[in-house]
C-alpha positions in Angstrom: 58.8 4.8 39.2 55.2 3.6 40.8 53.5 5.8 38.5 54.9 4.3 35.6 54.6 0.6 37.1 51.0 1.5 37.3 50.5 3.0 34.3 51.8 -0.5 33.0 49.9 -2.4 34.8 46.4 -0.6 33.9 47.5 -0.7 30.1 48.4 -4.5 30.2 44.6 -4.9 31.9 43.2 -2.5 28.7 44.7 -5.0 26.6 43.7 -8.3 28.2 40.0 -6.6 27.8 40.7 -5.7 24.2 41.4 -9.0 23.3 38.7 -10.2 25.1 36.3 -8.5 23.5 37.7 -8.9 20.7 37.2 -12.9 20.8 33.9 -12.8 21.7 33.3 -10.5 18.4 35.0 -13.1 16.4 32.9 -15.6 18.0 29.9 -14.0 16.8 31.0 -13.6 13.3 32.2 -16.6 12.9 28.8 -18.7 14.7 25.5 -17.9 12.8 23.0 -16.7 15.5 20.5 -19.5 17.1 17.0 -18.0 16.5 14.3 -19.4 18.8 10.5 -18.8 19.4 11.2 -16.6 22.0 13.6 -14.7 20.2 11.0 -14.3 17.5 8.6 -12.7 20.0 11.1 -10.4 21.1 11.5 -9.2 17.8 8.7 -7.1 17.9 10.4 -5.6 21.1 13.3 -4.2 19.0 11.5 -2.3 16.4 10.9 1.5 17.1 8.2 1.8 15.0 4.6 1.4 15.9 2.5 -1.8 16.2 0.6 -2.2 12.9 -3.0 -2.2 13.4 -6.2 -3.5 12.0 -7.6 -0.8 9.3 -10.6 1.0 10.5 -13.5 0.4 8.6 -13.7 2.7 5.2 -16.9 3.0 3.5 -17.8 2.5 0.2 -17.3 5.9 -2.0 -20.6 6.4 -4.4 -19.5 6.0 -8.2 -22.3 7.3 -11.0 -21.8 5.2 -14.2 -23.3 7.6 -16.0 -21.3 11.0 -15.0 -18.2 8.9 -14.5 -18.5 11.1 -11.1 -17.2 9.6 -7.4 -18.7 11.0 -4.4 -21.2 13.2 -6.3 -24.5 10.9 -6.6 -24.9 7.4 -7.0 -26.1 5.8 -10.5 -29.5 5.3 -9.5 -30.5 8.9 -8.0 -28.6 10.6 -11.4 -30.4 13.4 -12.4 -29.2 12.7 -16.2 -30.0 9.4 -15.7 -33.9 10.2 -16.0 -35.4 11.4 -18.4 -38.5 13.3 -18.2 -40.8 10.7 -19.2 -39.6 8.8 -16.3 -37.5 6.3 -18.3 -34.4 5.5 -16.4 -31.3 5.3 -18.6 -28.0 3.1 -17.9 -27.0 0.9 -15.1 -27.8 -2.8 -15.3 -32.1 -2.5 -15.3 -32.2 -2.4 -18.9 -31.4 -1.3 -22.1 -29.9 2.7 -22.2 -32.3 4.7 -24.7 -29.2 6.7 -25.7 -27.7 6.1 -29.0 -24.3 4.3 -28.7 -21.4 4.3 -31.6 -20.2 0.4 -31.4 -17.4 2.0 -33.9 -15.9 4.9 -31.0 -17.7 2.9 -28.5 -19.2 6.2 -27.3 -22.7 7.0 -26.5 -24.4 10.4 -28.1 -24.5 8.8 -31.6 -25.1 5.9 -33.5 -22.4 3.6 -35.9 -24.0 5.4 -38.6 -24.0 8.8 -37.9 -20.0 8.6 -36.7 -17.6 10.4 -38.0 -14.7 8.2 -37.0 -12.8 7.3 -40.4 -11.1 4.2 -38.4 -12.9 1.0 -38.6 -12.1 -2.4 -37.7 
């Protein structure tokens, strides 16, 4: 008869907990959370991943305008830049000796030598 009287007695406690707890998780529902400066700093304390850092310095890649190359040579040491009289070709210190096509918009030819049979 004790062992059931105490079985009762530790249930009745489980409950009184229960609904404890189970007030206070109403209570939080039912209030919207106060947010402070410090709990904004904390913030940063709950996240698992790792602190964003500054990105390390990158340098430029080298871009020829006239191979449409990265990483190969730059525009101004192009070896089909230059022709063999010297004359540089492209890039924004003059006028290209190449023929262009204003109709394709290519360069190798001239408007009228192309072969394009779209005009504008």
């Amino acid at each position: 008869m004790r062992d059931l009287q105490t079985k009762i007695n530790d249930l009745e406690e489980e409950v009184v907990r229960e609904r404890s707890r189970a007030h206070e998780l109403e209570q939080r529902i039912n209030s919207p959370p106060v947010m402070s400066f410090e709990n904004i700093d904390n913030l940063s304390n709950i996240s698992s991943s790792p602190p964003i850092s500054a990105p390390s310095y990158i340098p430029n890649r080298v871009f020829c305008d006239n191979c449409d190359l990265f990483d190969e040579h730059d525009t101004d040491n192009c070896p089909v830049g230059t022709s063999p009289g010297g004359i540089r070709h492209g890039g924004l210190r003059g006028l290209s000796g190449r023929p262009y096509c204003s109709v394709c918009e290519m360069f190798g030819h001239t408007a009228e030598e192309c072969e394009d049979d779209m005009t504008f």
